[in-house]
C-alpha positions in Angstrom: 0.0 0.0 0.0 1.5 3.5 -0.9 1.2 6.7 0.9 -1.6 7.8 -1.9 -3.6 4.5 -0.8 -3.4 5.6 2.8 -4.2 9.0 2.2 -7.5 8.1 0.2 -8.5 5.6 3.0 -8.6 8.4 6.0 -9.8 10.7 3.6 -13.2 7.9 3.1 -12.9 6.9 6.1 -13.6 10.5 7.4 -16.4 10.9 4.5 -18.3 8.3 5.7 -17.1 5.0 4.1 -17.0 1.6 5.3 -14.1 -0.9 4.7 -15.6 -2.9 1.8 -16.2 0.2 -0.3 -13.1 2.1 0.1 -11.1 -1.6 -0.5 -13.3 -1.6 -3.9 -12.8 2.0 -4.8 -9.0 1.6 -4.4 -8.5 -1.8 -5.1 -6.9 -3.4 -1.9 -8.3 -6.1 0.4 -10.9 -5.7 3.0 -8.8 -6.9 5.4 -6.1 -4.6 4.4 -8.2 -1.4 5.0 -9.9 -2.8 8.0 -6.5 -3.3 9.8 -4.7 -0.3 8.5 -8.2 1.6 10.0 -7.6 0.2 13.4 -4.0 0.5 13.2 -4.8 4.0 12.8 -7.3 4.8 15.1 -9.8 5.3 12.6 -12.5 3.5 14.4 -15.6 1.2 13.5 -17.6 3.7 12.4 -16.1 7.0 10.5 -16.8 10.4 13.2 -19.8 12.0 11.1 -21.5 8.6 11.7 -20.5 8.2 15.5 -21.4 11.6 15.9 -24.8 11.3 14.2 -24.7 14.4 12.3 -24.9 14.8 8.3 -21.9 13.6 6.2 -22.4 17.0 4.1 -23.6 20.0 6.1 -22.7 18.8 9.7 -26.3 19.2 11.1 -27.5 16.8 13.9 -29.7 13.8 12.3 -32.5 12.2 14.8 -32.5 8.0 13.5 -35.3 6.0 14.0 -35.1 2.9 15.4 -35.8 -0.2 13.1 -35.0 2.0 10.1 -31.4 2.5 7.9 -29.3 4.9 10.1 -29.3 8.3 8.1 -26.0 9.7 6.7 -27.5 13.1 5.7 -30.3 15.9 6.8 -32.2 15.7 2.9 -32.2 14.8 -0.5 -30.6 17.6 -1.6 -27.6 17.5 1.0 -27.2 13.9 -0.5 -27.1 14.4 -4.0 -24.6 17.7 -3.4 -22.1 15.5 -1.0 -22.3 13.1 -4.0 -21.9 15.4 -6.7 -18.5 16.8 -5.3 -17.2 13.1 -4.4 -17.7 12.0 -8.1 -14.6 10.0 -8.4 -16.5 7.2 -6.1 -19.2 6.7 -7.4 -19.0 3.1 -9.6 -20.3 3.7 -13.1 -20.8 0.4 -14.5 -23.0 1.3 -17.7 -20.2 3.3 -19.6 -19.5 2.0 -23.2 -17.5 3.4 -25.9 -18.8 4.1 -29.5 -17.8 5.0 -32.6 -20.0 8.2 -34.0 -21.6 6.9 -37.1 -21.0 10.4 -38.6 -17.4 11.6 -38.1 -15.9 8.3 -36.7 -14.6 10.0 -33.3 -14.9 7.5 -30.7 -17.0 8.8 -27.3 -18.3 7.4 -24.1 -22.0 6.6 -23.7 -23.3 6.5 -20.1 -26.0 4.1 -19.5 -27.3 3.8 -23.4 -25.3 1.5 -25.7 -27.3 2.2 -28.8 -26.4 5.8 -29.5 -25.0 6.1 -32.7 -23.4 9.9 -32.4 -21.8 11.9 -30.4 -23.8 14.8 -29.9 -26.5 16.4 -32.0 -24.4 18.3 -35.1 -23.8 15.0 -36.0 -27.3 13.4 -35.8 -28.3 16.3 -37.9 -25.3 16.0 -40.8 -25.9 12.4 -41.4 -29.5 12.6 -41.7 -30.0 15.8 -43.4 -26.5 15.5 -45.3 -25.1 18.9 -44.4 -21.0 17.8 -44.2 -19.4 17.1 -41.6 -20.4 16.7 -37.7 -19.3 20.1 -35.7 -17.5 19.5 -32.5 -17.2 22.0 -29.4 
């Protein structure tokens, strides 16, 4: 494990992540994290979640009993801690075409059967104006 590897596991850790996630995200064994966390006095459970307060805005949750313990205040304090820790998320559903127009390869998200890679080029291969326009 190199010092980037340790640096992204306290840094997950802290955010909110348990062992089998952060081993995913950073390919290493469970066991691996889970002893370097104890090693380091990272704890069971990262601080936001001992603490019981919102991974994103830091505002005391109230969990209810028999239900999934909450990580965050709302919907929208969910989807903005997730927006600005992109890089771990797991997008499975990403495939790589070939525009049927101009031949530049691209990366589809979640739909293998688009054929171009943005709209110019829709629009030149089925009205036959030239060539696709890229930004």
């Amino acid at each position: 494990m190199d010092l980037m590897q340790r640096e992204k596991i306290c840094k997950m850790r802290n955010n909110g992540f348990g062992y089998t996630k952060i081993a995913q995200t950073l390919s290493l064994s469970v066991n691996t994290v889970k002893s370097y966390c104890k090693r380091n006095d990272l704890g069971n459970k990262p601080p936001a979640q001992q603490d019981n307060i919102c991974l994103n805005c830091n505002v005391p949750l109230l969990q209810e009993k028999a239900k999934k313990t909450k990580k965050f205040c709302s919907n929208s304090c969910r989807q903005s801690w997730w927006n600005s820790h992109i890089e771990m998320v797991k997008r499975k559903a990403v495939y790589k075409i070939t525009c049927k127009n101009c031949g530049v390869e691209f990366e589809s998200y979640g739909n293998k059967n688009r054929l171009y890679c943005n709209h110019g080029c829709y629009i030149s291969h089925r009205f036959g104006n030239g060539g696709g326009q890229h930004d």
